[in-house]
C-alpha positions in Angstrom: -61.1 -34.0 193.9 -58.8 -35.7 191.4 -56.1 -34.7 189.1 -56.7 -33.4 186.1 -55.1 -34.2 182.7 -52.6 -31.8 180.6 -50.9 -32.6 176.9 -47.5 -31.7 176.1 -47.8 -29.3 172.6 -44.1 -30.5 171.2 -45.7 -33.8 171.0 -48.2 -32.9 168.5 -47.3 -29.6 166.8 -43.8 -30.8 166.2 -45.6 -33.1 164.0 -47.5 -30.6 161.9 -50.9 -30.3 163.8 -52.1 -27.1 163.8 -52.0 -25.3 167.3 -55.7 -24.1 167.4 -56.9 -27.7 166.2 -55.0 -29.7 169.0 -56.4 -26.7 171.5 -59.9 -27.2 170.2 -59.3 -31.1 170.5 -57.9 -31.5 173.9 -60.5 -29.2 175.2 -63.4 -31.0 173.7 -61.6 -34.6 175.3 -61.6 -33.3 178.7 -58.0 -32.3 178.7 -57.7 -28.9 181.0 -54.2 -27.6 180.0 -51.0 -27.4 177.7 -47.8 -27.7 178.8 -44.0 -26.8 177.3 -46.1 -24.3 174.9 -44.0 -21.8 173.4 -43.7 -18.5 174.9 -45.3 -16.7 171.7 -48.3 -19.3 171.9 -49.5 -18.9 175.5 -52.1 -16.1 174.7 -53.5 -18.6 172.3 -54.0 -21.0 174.8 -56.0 -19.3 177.3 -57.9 -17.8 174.6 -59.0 -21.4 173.7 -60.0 -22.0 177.4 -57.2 -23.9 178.7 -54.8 -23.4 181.2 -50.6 -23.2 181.0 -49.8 -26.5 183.3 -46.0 -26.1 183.1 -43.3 -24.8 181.5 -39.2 -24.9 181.0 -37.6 -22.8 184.4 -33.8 -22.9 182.1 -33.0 -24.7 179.2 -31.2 -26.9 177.7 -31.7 -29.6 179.9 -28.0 -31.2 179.5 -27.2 -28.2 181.2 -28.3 -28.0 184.8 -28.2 -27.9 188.4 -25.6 -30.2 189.1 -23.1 -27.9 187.6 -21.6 -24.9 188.8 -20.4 -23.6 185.3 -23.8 -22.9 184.6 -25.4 -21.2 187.6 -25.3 -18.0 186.6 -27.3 -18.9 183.2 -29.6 -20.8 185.3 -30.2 -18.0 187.5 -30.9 -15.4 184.5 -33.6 -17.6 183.0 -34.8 -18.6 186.1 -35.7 -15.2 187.3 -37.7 -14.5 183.7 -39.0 -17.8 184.0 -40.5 -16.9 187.4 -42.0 -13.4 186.4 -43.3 -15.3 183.3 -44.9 -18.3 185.5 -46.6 -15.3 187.7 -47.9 -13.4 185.1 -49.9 -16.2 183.0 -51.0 -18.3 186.0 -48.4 -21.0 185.6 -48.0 -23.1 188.6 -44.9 -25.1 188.0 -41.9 -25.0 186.7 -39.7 -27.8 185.0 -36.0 -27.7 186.5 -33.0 -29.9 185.2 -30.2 -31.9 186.7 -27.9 -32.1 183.4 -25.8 -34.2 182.5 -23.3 -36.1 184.5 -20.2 -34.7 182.2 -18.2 -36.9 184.7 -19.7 -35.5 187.8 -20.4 -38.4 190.3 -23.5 -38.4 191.4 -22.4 -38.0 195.2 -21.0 -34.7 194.4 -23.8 -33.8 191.5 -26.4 -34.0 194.2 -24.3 -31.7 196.7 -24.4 -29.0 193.4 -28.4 -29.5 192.6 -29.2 -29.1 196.5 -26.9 -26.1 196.6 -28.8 -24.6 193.5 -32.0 -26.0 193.5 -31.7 -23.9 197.2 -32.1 -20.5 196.4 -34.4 -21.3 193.6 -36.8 -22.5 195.6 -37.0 -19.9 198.0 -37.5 -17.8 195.0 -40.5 -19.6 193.9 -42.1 -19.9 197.4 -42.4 -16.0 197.2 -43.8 -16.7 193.4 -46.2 -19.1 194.4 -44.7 -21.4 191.6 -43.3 -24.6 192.6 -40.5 -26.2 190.9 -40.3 -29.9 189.5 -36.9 -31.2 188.9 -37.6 -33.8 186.3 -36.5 -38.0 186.6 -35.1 -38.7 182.7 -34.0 -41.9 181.6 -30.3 -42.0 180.5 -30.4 -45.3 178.9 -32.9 -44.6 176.0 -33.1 -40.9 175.2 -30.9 -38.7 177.5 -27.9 -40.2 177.7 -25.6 -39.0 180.7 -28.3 -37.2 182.6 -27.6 -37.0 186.1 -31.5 -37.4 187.2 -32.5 -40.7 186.0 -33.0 -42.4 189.2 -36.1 -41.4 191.9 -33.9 -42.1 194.6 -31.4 -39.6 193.4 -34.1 -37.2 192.9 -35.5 -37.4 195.8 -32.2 -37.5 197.7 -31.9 -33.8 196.1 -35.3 -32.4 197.1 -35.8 -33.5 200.2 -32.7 -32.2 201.4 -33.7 -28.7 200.1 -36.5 -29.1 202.5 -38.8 -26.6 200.6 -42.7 -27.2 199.7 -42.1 -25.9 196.2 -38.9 -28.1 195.7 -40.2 -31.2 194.4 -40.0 -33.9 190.9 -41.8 -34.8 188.3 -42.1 -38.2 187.7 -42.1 -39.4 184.2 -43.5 -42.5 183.9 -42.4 -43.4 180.6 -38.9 -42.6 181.8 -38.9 -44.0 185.0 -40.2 -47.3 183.4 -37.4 -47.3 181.3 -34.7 -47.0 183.8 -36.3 -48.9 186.7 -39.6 -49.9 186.7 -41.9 -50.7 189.6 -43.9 -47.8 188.9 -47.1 -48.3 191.1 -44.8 -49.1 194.7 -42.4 -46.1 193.6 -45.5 -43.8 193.3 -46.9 -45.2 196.4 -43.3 -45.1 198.3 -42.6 -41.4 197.1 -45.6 -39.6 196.0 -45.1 -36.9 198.6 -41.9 -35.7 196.4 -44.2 -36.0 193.0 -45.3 -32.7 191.8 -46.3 -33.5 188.5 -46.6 -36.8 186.4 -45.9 -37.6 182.7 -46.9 -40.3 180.3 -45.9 -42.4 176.8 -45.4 -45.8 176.4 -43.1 -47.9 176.5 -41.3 -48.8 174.4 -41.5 -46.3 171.9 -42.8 -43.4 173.4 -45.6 -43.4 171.7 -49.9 -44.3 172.2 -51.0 -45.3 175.3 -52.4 -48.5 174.0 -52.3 -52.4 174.4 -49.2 -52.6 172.4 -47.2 -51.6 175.1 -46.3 -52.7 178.5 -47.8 -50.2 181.6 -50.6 -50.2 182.8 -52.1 -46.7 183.1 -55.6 -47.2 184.6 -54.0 -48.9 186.7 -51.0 -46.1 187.3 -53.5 -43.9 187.5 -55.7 -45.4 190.1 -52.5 -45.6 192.3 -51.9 -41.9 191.7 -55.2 -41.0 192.7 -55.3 -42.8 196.0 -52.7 -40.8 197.1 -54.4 -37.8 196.9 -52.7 -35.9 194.1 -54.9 -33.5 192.6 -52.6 -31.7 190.4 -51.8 -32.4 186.8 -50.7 -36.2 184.4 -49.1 -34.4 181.4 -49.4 -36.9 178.5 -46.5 -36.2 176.8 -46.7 -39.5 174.2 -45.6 -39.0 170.3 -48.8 -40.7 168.4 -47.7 -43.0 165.7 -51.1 -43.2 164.7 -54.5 -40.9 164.4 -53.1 -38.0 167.0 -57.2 -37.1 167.9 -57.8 -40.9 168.5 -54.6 -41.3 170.5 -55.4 -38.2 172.7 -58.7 -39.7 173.4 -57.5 -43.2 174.6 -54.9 -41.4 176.4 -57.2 -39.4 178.6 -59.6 -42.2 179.0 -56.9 -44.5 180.3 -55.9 -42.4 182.5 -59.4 -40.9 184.1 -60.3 -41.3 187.1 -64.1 -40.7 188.2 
């Protein structure tokens, strides 16, 4: 068994497509979930036949793990999030470092382990797992603390927890550090969950820019991952066509 393939719905219905058209599209494409779908929205998802991949466990993302000062938000949301994750099937849930705010990272990794603790011992009585997601810092998130996979996986590994784990974001990891196919292969066992876009841009999976994804994606397959790619890509172009190519590039049979 593969992985299967998930779209993120901020990506298209930000831009005006109407939610029951991109749910009829990404269906008929082969796509099996949504993901980061508004709380409001989720019953019209599974109506359509697809499944919840992921959502938020706190938001805003600036404002995370690595901090004390916000823990006790973090907490609150995270305990809805969870109850929310259980009752419409979710099975992951998307955490964040925040930003750096002049935290070092030595001492911003100490915080996220102490949180991201707890947390997961939550979710391993959920049956959720959480993914602590690698953003670049140079491009679009300036100052966030997660935008290396070593840091990342300095922070999960140490929580030492099968539901403590990353998602790597391609697009974002390309960005920051590239050598995407030996990172994959080096740390897949702390990969939970995988997004797409190109780069640069953000935008189409196409020929115009510069990864690779059968290729990604062949590498992600070998190691056995059989959970979800999100694409999560702002089309430039024809949305329906760009969907398409995206989950073609990325199949594997």
């Amino acid at each position: 068994m593969t992985f299967e393939q998930s779209v993120s719905w901020w990506c298209y219905v930000g831009l005006g497509v109407e939610p029951v058209d991109l749910l009829q599209t990404a269906k008929s494409i082969g796509y099996t979930a949504m993901e980061l779908v508004p709380v409001e929205q989720f019953a019209l998802v599974r109506d359509q036949g697809l499944k919840i991949a992921a959502h938020q466990l706190h938001v805003p993302l600036e404002q995370g793990i690595s901090h004390t000062k916000y823990w006790d938000d973090i907490k609150r949301q995270s305990d809805e999030s969870l109850k929310l994750a259980v009752e419409w099937d979710i099975p992951m849930l998307i955490a964040f470092s925040g930003n750096r705010e002049g935290l070092d990272d030595a001492r911003g990794a100490e915080n996220a382990i102490k949180h991201l603790e707890p947390l997961a011992r939550a979710a391993e009585s959920a049956g959720i797992v959480l993914i602590l997601e690698l953003l670049n810092s140079k491009v679009n998130h300036p100052d966030y603390q997660c935008d290396r996979t070593a840091w990342g996986v300095e922070v999960v590994s140490a929580v030492d927890s099968p539901n403590a784990r990353l998602l790597y974001d391609i697009y974002h990891m390309q960005v920051m550090e590239g050598d995407v196919i030996q990172t994959i292969r080096d740390n897949h066992q702390w990969f939970a969950h995988y997004h797409t876009a190109g780069v640069p841009g953000r935008n189409e999976i196409n020929a115009r820019q510069e990864l690779n994804y059968p290729a990604i994606c062949r590498a992600i397959a070998e190691t056995g991952f059989s959970g979800y790619v999100g694409q999560e890509f702002v089309p430039l172009g024809d949305w329906k066509a760009a969907l398409r190519q995206a989950y073609d590039a990325c199949h594997v049979a």
